[in-house]
N, C-alpha and C positions, 0 to 999 in steps of 0.2 A: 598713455596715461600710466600712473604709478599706483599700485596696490597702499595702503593705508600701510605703514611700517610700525610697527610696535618699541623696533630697537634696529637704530641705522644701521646699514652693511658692514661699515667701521666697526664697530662697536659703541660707537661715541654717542651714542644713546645716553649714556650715562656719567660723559663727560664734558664739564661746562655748559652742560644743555638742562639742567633743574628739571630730570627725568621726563621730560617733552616727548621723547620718543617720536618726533618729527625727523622725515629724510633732512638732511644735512649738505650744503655744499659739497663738501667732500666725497658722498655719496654715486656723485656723478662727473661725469668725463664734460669737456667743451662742449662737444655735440648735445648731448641730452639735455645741458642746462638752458644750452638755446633754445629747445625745443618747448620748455615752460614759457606760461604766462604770469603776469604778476598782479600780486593782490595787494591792494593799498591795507596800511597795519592798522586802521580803523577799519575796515571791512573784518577781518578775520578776528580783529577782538571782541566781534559778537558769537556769539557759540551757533546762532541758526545763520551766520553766513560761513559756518569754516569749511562744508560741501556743496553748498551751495550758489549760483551766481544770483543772489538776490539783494546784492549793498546798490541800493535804487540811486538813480544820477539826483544831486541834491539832499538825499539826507545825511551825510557824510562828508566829510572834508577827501578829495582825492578820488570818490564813488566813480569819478566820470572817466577814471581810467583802469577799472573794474575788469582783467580778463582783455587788457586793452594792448597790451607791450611785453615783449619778452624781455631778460634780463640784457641789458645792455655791459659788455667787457668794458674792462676799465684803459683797456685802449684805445677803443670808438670814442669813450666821454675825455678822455684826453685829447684828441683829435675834434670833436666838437667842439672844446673849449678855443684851440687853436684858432679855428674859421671863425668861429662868434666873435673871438678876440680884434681879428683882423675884419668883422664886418664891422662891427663898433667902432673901431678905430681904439681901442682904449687894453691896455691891460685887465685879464681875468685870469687870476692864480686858481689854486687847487689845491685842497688841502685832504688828501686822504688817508682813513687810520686801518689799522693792522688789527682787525677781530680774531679774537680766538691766536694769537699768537703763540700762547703756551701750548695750548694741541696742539698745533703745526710744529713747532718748535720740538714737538717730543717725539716727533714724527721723522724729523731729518729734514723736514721742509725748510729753505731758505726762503724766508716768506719777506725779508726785508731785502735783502739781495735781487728777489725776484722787481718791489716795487719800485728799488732804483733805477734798476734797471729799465724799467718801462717809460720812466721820470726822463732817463735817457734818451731813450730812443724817440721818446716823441719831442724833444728840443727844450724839453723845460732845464735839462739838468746838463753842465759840461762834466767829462771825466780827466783828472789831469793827474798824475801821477799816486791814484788811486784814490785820491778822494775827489766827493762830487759838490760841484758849486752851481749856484745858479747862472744859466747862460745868461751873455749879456744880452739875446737875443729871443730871451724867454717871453711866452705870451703872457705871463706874469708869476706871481712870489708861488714860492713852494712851499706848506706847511704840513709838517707829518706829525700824525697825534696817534696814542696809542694810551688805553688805559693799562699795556704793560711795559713795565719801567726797561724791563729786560733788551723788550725791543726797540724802544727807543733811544735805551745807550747803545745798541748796534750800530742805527742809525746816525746817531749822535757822532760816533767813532768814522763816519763813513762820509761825514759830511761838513763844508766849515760852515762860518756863522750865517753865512746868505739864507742855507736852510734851515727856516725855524722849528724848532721839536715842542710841542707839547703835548704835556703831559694829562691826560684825561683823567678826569675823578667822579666819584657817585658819592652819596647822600651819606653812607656808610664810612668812608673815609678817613685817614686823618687829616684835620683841618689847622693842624696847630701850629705855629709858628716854627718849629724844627720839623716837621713836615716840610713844609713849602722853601725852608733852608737846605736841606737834601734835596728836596727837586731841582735847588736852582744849579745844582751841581753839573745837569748834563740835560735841563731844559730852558727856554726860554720863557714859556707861560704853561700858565694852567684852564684847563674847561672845566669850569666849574656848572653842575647841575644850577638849574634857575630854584629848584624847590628850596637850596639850600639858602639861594640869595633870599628869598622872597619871607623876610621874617617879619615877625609883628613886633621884634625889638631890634637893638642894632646887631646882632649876630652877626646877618650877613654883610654889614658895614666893615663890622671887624675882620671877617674871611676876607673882604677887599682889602682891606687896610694891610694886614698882614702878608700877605701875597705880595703887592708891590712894596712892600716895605724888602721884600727880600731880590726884588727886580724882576718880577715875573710877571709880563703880560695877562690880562686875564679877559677870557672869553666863556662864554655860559651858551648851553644848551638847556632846551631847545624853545625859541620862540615859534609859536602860531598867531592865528590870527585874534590877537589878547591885546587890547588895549592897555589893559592894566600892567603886564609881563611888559610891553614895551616902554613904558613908561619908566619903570626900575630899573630897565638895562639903561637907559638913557642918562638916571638920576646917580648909577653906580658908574658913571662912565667906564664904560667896557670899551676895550679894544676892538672886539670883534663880539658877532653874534652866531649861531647857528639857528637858521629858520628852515622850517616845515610850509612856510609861507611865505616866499621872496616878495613876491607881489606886495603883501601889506607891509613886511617889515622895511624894504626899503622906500614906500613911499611915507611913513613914518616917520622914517630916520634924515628923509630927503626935507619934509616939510619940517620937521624939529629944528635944523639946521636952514632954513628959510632958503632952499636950495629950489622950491617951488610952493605953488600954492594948492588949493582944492583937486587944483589940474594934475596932481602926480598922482591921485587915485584913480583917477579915467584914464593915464596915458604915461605912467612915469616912469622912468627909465627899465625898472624892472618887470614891466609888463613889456617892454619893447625886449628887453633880453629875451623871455618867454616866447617869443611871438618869434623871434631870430633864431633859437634854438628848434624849433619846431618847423621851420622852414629848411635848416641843414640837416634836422636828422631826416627829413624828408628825400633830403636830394643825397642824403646815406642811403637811402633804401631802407632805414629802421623804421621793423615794423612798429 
């Protein structure tokens, strides 16, 4: 176990961390991080669960896996996607983004270097005369998102058009039409927060409207299990979603598009994915 830390080992206590004073990735080596368990971000946003294991199975979205799994490396879940891919029979992309880039970056970390790299090695990415494209042989599309521009013109520079770059944005933002004219410089789409879509005038009509008006794909974070949120991505025709809840979002999306009926909430493709992923990381030996 780890002593309650006031101020990480880094010092980064007090950078990009909104004086948290929580231990920090960085903080630790491979080993030690494997040796955590993980807490669902509903659990610990209650202040009488942040020591204690009392987020009950069922009052909670996620409770049932409470103290249940260690962190999983982003090489295993690349590798998981692979086998799932090939058990489905179907393509399953991956789209992973680059936290904290500026720390790292100040740091001397090649933190985008590093994720190509791994993009590599596990067959999703070829390298051909220094830049990386999607294999022809990939378990499916690559997309790297980063809410920093810095890192993603890295990427951007490192990669041709197969691999798509988007751009991450929050609530705070600028939303304005030379905004999203600069983005489309060295991305393809934007993640746009859903609080920002979800207006009570056309706002976020216009944030849509403006966005592909300058060619940029647009995807919104983060659905759960919300009727109503599903409904708005659906009604803004969005590219892509980002769910906390595969399971409803894609039987939603599956029956919106009359891809199935009643039957895709007892048994719809994405509770099969669920149930296939759960059987490989088994037969990974993850805990």
């Amino acid at each position: 176990s780890f002593p309650v830390s006031t101020e990480s080992e880094s010092g980064s206590g007090t950078v990009e961390n909104d004086g948290l004073g929580d231990w920090l990735v960085e903080d630790f080596d491979a080993s030690e991080l494997l040796d955590l368990q993980l807490r669902p971000r509903e659990c610990m946003e209650t202040a009488a669960n942040t020591s204690h294991r009392n987020c009950a199975v069922g009052s909670l979205p996620g409770a049932q896996f409470d103290f249940r799994q260690r962190p999983v490396l982003f090489r295993e879940m690349l590798q998981l996607t692979k086998q799932l891919s090939l058990k489905l029979g179907r393509q399953i992309g991956v789209a992973p983004e680059t936290k904290r880039a500026k720390f790292y970056r100040a740091r001397g970390v090649q933190f985008e270097k590093a994720l190509l790299h791994e993009l590599h090695s596990a067959g999703f990415l070829t390298l051909k005369r220094g830049v990386y494209a999607t294999a022809a042989n990939s378990p499916g599309r690559v997309i790297l998102q980063s809410m920093d521009e810095t890192s993603l013109r890295i990427m951007r520079n490192a990669t041709d058009s197969s691999v798509r770059i988007v751009q991450g944005m929050s609530e705070g933002d600028d939303l304005s039409p030379a905004s999203f004219s600069a983005i489309a410089s060295y991305a393809h789409g934007v993640a746009l927060p859903l609080d920002v879509l979800e207006s009570h005038d056309d706002a976020g009509k216009q944030v849509v409207s403006s966005a592909r008006a300058h060619g940029l794909q647009l995807l919104a974070w983060t659905l759960r299990n919300d009727a109503k949120r599903h409904a708005l991505a659906l009604e803004l025709e969005l590219d892509a979603v980002f769910s906390d809840d595969v399971a409803s979002s894609a039987a939603f999306f599956a029956a919106a598009h009359g891809l199935c009926g009643a039957a895709c909430v007892a048994a719809g493709p994405a509770e099969r994915l669920i149930d296939g992923l759960d059987q490989l990381a088994e037969g990974m030996h993850l805990p």
